[in-house]
C-alpha positions in Angstrom: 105.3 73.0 136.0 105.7 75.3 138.8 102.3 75.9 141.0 101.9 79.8 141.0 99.1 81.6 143.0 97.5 82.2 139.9 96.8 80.5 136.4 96.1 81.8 133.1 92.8 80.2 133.5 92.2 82.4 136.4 93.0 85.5 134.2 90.6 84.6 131.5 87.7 83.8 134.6 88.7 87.2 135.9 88.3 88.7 132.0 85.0 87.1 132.1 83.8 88.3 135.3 85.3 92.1 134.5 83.3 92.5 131.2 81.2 95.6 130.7 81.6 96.1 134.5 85.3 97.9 133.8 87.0 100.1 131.3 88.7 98.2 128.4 91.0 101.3 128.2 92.5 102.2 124.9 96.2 101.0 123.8 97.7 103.9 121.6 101.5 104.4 119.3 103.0 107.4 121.0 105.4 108.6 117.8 107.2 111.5 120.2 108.0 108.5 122.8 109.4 106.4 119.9 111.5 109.3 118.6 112.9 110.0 121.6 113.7 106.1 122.7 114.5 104.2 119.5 111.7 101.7 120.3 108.3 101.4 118.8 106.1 102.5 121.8 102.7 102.4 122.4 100.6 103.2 126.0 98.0 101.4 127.8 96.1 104.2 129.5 95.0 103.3 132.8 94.8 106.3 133.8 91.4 106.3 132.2 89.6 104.2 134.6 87.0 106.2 136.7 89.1 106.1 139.9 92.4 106.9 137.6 94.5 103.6 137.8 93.9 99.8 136.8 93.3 98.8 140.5 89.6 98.8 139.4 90.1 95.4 138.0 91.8 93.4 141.2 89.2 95.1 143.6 86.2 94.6 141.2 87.3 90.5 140.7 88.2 90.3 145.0 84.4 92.3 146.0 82.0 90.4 143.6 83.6 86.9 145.1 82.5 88.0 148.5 79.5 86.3 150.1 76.8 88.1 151.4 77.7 88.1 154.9 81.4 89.3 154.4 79.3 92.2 152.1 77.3 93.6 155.1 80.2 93.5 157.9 82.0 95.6 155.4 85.8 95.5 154.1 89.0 97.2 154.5 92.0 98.5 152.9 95.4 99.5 153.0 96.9 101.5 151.0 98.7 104.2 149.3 96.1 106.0 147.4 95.0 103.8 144.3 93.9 101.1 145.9 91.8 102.7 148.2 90.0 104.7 145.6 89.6 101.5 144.0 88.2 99.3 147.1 86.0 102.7 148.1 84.6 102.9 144.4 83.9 99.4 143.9 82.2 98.8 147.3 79.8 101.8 146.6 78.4 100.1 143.8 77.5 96.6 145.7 76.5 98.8 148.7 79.5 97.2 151.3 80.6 99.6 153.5 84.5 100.2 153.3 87.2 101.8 155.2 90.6 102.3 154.4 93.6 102.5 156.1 97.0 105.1 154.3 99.9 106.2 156.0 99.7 109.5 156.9 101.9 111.2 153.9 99.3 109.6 151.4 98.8 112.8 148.9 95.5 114.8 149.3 94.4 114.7 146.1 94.2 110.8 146.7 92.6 110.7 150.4 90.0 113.1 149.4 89.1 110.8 146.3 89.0 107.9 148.6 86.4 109.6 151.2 84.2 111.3 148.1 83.5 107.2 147.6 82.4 107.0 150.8 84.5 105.3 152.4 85.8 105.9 156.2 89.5 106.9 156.0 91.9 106.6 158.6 95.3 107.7 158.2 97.7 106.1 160.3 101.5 105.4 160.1 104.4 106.9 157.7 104.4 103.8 155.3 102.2 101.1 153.9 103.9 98.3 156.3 102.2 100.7 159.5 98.7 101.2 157.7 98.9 97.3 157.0 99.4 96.6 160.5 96.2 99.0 161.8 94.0 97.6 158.6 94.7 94.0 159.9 94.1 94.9 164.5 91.1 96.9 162.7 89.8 94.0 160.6 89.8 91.5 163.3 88.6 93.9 165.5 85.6 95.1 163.7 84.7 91.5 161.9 85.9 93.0 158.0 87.3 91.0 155.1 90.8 92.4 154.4 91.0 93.1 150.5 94.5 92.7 150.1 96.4 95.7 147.6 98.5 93.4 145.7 99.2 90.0 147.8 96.1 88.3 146.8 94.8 85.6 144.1 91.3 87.6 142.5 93.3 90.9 142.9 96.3 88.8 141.1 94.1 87.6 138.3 91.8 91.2 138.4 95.0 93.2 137.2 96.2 90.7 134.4 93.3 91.2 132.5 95.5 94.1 131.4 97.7 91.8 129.9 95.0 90.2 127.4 94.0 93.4 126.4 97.0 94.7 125.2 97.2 91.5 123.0 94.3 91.8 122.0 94.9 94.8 120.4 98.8 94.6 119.5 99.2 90.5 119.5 103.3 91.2 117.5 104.5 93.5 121.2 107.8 92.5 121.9 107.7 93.3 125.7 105.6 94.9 128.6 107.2 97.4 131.4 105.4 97.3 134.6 106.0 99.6 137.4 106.5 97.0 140.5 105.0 97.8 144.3 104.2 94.9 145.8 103.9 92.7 142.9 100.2 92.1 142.2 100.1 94.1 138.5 103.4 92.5 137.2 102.4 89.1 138.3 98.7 89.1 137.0 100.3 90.5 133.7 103.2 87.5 133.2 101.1 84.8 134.1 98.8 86.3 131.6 101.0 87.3 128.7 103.5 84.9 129.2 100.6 82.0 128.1 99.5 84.2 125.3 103.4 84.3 124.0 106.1 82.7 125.9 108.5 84.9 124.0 107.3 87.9 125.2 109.7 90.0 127.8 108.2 91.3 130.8 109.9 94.1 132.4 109.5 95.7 135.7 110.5 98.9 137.5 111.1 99.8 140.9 111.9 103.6 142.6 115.6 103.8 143.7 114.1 104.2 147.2 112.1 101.0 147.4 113.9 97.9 146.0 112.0 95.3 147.7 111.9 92.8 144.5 115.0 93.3 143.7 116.6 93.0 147.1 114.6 89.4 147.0 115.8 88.0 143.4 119.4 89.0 144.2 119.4 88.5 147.6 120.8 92.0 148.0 120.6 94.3 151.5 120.2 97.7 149.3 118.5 100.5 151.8 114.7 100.4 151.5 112.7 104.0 152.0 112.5 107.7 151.7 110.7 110.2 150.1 109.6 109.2 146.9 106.8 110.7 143.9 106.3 106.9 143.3 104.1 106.4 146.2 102.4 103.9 144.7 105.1 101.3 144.3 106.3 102.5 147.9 106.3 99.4 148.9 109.0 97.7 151.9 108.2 94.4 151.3 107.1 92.2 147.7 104.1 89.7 147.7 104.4 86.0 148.9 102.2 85.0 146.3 103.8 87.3 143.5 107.6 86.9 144.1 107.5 83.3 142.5 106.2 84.6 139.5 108.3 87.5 139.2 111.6 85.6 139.6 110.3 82.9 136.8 108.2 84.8 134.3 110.2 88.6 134.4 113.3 89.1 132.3 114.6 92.1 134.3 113.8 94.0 137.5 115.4 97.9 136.9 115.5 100.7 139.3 115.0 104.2 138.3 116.0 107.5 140.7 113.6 110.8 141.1 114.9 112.7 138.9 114.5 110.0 136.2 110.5 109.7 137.4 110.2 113.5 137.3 112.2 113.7 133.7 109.1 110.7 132.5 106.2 112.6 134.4 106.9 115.7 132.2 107.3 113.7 129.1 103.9 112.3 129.3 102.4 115.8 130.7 104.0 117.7 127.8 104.4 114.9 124.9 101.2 112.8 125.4 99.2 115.7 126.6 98.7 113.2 129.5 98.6 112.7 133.4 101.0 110.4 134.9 101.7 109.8 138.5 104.7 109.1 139.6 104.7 105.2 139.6 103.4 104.8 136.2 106.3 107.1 134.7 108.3 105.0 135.9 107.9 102.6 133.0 109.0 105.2 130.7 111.6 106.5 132.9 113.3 102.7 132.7 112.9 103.0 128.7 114.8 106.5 128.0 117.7 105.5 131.3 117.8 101.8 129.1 117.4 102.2 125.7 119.9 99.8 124.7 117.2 97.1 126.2 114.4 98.1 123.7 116.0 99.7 120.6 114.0 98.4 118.0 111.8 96.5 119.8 107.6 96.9 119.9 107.1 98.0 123.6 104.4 98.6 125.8 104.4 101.2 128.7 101.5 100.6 131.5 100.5 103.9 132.2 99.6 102.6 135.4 97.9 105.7 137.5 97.3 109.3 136.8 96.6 110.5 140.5 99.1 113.4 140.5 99.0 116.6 143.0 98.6 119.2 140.2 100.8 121.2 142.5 103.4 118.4 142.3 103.0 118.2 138.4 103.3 122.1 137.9 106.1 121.9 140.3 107.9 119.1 138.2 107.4 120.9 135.0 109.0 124.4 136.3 112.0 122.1 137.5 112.4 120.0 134.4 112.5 123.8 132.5 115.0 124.6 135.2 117.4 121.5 133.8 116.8 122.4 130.4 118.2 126.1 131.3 114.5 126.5 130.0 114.2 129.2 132.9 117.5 130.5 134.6 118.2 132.7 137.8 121.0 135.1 137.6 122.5 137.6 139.5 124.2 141.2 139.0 125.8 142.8 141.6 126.6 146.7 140.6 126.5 150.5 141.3 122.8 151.5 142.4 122.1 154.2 139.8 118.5 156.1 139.2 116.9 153.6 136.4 119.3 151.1 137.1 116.3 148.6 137.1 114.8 149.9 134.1 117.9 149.5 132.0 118.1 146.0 133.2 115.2 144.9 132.6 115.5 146.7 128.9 117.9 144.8 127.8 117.1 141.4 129.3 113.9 142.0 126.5 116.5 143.3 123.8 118.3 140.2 124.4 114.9 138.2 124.1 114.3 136.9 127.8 111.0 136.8 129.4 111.3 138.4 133.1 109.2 135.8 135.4 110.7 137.1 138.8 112.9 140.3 140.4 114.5 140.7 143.5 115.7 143.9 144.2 118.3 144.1 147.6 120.5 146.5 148.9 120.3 146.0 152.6 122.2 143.0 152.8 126.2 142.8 153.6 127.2 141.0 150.9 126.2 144.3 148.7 128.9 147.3 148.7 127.2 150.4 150.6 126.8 151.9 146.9 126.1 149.0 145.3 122.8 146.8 144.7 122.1 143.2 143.8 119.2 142.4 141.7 118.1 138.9 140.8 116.3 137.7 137.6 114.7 134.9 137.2 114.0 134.7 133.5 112.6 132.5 130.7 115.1 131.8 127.1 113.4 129.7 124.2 116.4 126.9 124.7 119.6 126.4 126.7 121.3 127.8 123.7 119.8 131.2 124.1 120.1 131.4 128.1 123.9 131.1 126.7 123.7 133.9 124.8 121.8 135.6 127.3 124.3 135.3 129.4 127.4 136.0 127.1 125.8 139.3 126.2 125.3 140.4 129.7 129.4 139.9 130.9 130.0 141.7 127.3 127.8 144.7 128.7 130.5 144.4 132.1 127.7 143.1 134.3 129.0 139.7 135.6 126.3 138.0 135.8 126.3 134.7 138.2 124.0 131.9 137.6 122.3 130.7 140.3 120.8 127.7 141.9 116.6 126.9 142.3 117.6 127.6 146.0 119.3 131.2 145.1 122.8 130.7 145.9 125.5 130.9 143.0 126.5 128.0 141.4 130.6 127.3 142.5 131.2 125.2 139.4 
């Protein structure tokens, strides 16, 4: 038998030592989900933990192993958000003083949590590989134990109590999809699962951006970074300890794009009546871009995280109305008549729209010296009526041109 960081006997210690001390968070069917995918799909809800992601259980199994000397010289962190909050919430209750290092386009919303804890943050560095390097001169430097986001045994064994609770409470689920950073949550929940039911798939999921497991299962070179609204699997590099698990114990290793994430964040804002940051949709973004994989099958999603920018989330669910032709931009370029605007704007409510935005112009070149260009930006009920919207506007000799998010006409 292969020697693996972890055990299932660690997992069970961890369960042990996690009892009362964190949220057992609830495992729930979500019907719309199911419609939508084929499968029979149900949602652990992380994003109920105090600090708003499962973190809570590898840094509350790493801080209550510490001895008392390694408590008062303090620890520190790297990380991209969840972690931190994590580390920062967990040390406040032993009383160990924490600091934490996040690369400097960690959201607000998350660095602000992290320093409400009390914690001392430092940001430093555009990704996690430039915060680990300052956590690690910082830890030597200042005599603190380095609690470890995802490469570390207790932290391993912490986040795969997740695992046993999810059997626990549905012991017949076919297969698990975990969103994959650096390896710790997917690992913790294989070795765990896996000795619950052998026959169990685990999935993972990985942004387009950052395919550091996959580039070392296939031995691939594929492009690692960029912008992503999974920060928290951002990750450039996977765990030595968790890498020999995930090659053994995980079926399949997908990769999902932004637009996919965004398409799964809404889903769970406007479906679940939930929050979801951007690496926990990505479980369900892997289940509607594959549903071949789980058709029919009992699956569970690990809602992993809700720490989203509720700027970001409105901003994601304007967009995702934008791609259902939910809410369309469209301009008429005519003769500048008294009432002109008026009469528009009549008959866009005649025709059922709901005016959200006008732009009125007739100082710019592209408009005849008699003429004016006035853009809408308006809301239909479905794509079908922004159609008929539309049709009923070149019937009325307005020729109307769609236009782009950014305002320039579409060419195609």
């Amino acid at each position: 038998m292969t020697d693996y960081a972890i055990t299932a006997a660690d997992v069970l210690g961890a369960a042990r030592t996690l009892h009362g001390k964190v949220l057992k968070t609830p495992l729930l069917p979500a019907p719309r989900l199911s419609e939508l995918s084929g499968a029979t799909v149900l949602i652990k809800y992380e994003n109920m933990q105090p600090t708003g992601s499962f973190k809570e259980r590898g840094a509350y199994n790493k801080l209550v192993s510490l001895s008392a000397d390694e408590r008062r010289r303090g620890v520190i962190a790297m990380s991209a958000g969840n972690h931190a909050q994590a580390v920062a919430y967990i040390a406040r209750q032993f009383g160990i003083p924490a600091t934490i290092v996040m690369p400097v386009v960690t959201p607000i919303l998350k660095a602000e949590n992290t320093r409400s804890y009390g914690a001392e943050v430092i940001l430093h560095g555009e990704t996690l590989a430039e915060s680990a390097l300052m956590a690690q001169k910082t830890a030597k430097e200042r005599g603190l134990t380095l609690i470890h986001p995802y490469d570390d045994p207790l932290v391993m064994a912490g986040q795969g109590t997740l695992a046993l609770e999810i059997l626990e409470d549905a012991p017949d689920v076919d297969c698990i999809v975990v969103p994959i950073g650096g390896g710790g949550l997917i690992s913790g929940i294989a070795i765990a699962a896996k000795a619950k039911n052998p026959k169990i798939d685990i999935f993972g999921v990985e942004a387009d951006f950052y395919p550091s497991c996959t580039n070392a299962l296939e031995g691939s070179t594929l492009p690692i970074g960029g912008p992503t609204l999974a920060e928290g699997i951002a990750v450039k590099t996977i765990g030595e300890h968790t890498l020999p698990i995930i090659r053994d114990l995980v079926s399949k290793v997908f990769l999902v794009g932004e637009q996919q994430i965004e398409t799964a964040i809404n889903h769970y804002a406007t479906l679940q009546r939930t929050m979801a940051e951007g690496a926990a949709a990505a479980g369900l973004a892997t289940l509607l871009a594959h549903p071949e994989t789980f058709r029919g099958r009992k699956v569970t999603l690990v809602l992993s995280g809700g720490n989203i920018d509720a700027r970001i989330l409105a901003s994601i669910m304007v967009r995702e109305l934008e791609r259902a032709n939910r809410i369309i931009s469209l301009r008429i370029t005519t003769n500048d008549v008294p009432c002109l605007l008026g009469q528009l704007a009549g008959r866009l409510g005649e025709l059922g729209a709901n005016i959200l935005e006008v732009s009125h112009r007739r100082l710019f070149l592209d408009v005849p010296v008699k003429g004016v260009s006035i853009d809408f930006t308006i809301e239909a009920r479905d794509a079908n009526h922004a159609a008929t919207i539309l049709t009923a506007l070149e019937k009325d000799g307005l020729s109307p041109h769609l236009l782009s998010s950014l305002g320039t006409a579409y060419q195609g």
